[in-house]
C-alpha positions as CSV (number, residue, x, y, z in Angstrom):
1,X,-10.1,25.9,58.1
2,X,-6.5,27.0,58.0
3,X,-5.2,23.9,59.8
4,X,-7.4,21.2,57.4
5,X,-5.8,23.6,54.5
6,X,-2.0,23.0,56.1
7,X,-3.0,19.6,56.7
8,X,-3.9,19.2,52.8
9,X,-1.0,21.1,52.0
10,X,1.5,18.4,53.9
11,X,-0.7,15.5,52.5
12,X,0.0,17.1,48.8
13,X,4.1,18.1,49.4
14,X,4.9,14.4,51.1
15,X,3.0,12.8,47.7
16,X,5.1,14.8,45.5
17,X,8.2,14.2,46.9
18,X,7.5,10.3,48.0
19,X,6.6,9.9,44.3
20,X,9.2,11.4,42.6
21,X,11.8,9.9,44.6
22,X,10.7,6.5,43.4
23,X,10.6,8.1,40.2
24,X,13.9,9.6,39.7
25,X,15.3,6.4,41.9
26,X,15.4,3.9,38.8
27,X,17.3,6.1,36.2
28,X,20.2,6.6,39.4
29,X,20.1,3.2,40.0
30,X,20.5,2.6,36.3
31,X,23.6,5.4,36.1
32,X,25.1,4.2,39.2
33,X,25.5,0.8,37.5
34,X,26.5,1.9,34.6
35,X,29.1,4.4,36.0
36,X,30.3,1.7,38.9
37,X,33.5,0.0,39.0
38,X,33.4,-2.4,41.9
39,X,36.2,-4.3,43.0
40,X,36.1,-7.5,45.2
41,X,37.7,-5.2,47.6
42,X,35.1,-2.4,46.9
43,X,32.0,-5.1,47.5
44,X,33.4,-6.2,50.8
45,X,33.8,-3.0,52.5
46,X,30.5,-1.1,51.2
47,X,28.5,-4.5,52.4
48,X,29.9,-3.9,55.9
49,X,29.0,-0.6,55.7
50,X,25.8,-1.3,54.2
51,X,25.0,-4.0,56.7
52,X,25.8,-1.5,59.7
53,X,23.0,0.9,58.2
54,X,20.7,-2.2,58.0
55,X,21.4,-2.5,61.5
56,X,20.3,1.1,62.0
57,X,17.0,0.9,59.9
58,X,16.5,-2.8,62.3
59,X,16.7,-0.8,65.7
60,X,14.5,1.8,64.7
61,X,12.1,-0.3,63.0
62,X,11.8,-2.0,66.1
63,X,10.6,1.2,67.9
64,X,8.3,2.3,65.7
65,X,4.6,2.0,66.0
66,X,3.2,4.0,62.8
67,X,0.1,6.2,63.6
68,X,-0.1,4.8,67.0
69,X,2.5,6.8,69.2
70,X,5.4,9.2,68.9
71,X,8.6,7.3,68.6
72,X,11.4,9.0,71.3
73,X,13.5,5.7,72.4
74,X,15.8,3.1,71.1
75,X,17.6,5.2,68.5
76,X,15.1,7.5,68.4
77,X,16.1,8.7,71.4
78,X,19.6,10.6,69.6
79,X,18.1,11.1,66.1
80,X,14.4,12.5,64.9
81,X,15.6,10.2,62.1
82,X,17.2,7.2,62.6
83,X,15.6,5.2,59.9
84,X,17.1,7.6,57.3
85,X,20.0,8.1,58.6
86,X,20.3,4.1,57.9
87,X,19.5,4.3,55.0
88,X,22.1,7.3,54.5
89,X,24.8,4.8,55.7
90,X,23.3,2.4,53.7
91,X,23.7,4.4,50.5
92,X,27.2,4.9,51.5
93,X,27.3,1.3,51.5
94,X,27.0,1.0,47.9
95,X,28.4,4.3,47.1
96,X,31.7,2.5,48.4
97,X,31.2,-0.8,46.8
98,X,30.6,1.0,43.5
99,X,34.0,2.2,43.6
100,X,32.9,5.1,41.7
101,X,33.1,9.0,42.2
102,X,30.9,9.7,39.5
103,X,28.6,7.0,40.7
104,X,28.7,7.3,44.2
105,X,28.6,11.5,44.0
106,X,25.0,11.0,42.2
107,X,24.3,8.9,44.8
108,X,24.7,11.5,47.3
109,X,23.1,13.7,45.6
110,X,19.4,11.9,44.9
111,X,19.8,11.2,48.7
112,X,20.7,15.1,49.4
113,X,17.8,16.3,47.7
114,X,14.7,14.3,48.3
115,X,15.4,12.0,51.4
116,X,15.6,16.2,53.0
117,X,12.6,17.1,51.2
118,X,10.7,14.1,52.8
119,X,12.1,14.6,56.2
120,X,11.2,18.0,56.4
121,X,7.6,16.9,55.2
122,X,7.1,14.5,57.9
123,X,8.2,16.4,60.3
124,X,5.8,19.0,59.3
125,X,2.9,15.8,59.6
126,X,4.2,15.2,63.1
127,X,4.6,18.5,64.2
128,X,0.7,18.7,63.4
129,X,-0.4,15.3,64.9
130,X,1.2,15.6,68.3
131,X,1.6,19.4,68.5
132,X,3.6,20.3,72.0
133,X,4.7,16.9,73.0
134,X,6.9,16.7,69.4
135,X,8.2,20.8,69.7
136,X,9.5,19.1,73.3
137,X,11.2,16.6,71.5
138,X,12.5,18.0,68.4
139,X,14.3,20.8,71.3
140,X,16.5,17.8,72.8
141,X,16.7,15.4,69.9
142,X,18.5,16.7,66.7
143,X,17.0,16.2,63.5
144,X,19.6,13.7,61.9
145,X,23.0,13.1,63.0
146,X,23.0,11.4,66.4
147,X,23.7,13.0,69.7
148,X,25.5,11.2,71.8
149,X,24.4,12.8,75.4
150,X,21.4,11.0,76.0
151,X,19.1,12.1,79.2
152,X,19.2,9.6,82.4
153,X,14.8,9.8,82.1
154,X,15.4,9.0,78.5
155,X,17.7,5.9,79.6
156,X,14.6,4.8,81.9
157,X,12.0,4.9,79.6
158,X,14.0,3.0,77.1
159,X,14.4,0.2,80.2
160,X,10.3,-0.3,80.3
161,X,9.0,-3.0,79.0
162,X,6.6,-0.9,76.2
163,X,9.7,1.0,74.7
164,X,11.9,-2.1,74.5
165,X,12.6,-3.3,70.9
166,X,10.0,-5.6,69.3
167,X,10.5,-8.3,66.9
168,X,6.6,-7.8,66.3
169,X,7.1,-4.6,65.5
170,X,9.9,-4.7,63.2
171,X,8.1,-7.4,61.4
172,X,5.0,-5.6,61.2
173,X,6.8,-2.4,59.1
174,X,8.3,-5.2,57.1
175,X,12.0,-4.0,57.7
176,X,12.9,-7.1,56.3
177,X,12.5,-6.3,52.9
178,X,15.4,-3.5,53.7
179,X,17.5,-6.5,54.0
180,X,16.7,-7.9,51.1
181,X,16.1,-5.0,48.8
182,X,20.7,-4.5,50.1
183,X,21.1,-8.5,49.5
184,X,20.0,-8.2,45.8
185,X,21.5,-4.6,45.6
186,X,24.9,-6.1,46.6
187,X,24.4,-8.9,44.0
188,X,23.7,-7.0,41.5
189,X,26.9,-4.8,42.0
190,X,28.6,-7.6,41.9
191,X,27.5,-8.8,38.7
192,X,28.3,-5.6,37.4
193,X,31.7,-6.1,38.4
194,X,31.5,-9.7,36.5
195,X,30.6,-7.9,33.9
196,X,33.2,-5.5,33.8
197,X,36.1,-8.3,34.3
198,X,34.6,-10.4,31.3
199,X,33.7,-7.5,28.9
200,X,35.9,-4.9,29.7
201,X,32.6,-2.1,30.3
């Protein structure tokens, strides 16, 4: 009884903050933009940036296999969280190609706030699915920022054939649409810069 009422209790904290981080993500798009004052300079720079966190989200999505397994190799093998700590470097992307401290500190902040609230509810999800084996992980794998010592036994599972990266796989969680979701992202930024050099706001 207690663990189907924890179970609800995750289900219920994950919908709250999944959905009002989609919610409060249009109106800081929308200041962002409004606040931004990208440069040619500005664009270049956060796209590299922004492309290296795309890279990021690609390896991990790679790795993942949603509802089927734990994920501990490829990136996941130094982070708990590789996927958002892409998209962290992603959102410096564009908190650099906004050019922008206003802009780019609110930014920081939407991230701060609920892309930790929804870590820490997953984890709670994970720590309930897969129980010991997870608590072994989470011990040698921090929660965000890479580590860089990585285990030799870690290094040979990564080598099999079933933990390799899979094209398959990063197709199936449509990772793609990441890329995408940046391209337009980037496009739009630089219309706003247009914008800014043609009508002086």
């Amino acid at each position: 009884m207690a663990d189907d009422l924890r179970s609800l209790q995750i289900k219920q904290s994950r919908k709250f903050w999944m959905r009002w981080r989609v919610r409060f993500g249009y109106p800081v798009a929308a200041i962002f933009l409004a606040l931004a004052k990208p440069t040619p300079r500005s664009i270049l720079v956060g796209g590299i940036v922004a492309a290296f966190g795309l890279l990021v989200r690609a390896a991990a999505a790679g790795h993942l296999r949603k509802d089927e397994r734990l994920a501990i190799t490829g990136p996941y093998s130094v982070s708990r969280n590789p996927l958002y700590l892409g998209s962290a470097i992603l959102a410096a992307g564009f908190m650099i190609a906004g050019d922008s401290l206003w802009a780019g500190g609110i930014v920081g902040l939407y991230f701060a706030v609920f892309y930790y609230a929804v870590i820490r509810n997953e984890e709670a999800d994970l720590r309930k699915r897969f129980g010991a084996p997870f608590d072994e992980y989470a011990a040698r794998v921090p929660l965000f920022f890479p580590s860089l010592r990585v285990r030799a036994d870690e290094v040979s599972k990564a080598k099999s054939p079933e933990n390799s990266f899979s094209w398959p796989q990063y197709r199936r969680n449509r990772e793609y649409q990441a890329s995408l979701g940046a391209l337009i992202g980037l496009g739009v930024v630089w219309l706003r810069m247009w914008i800014r050099a043609r009508y002086g706001y």
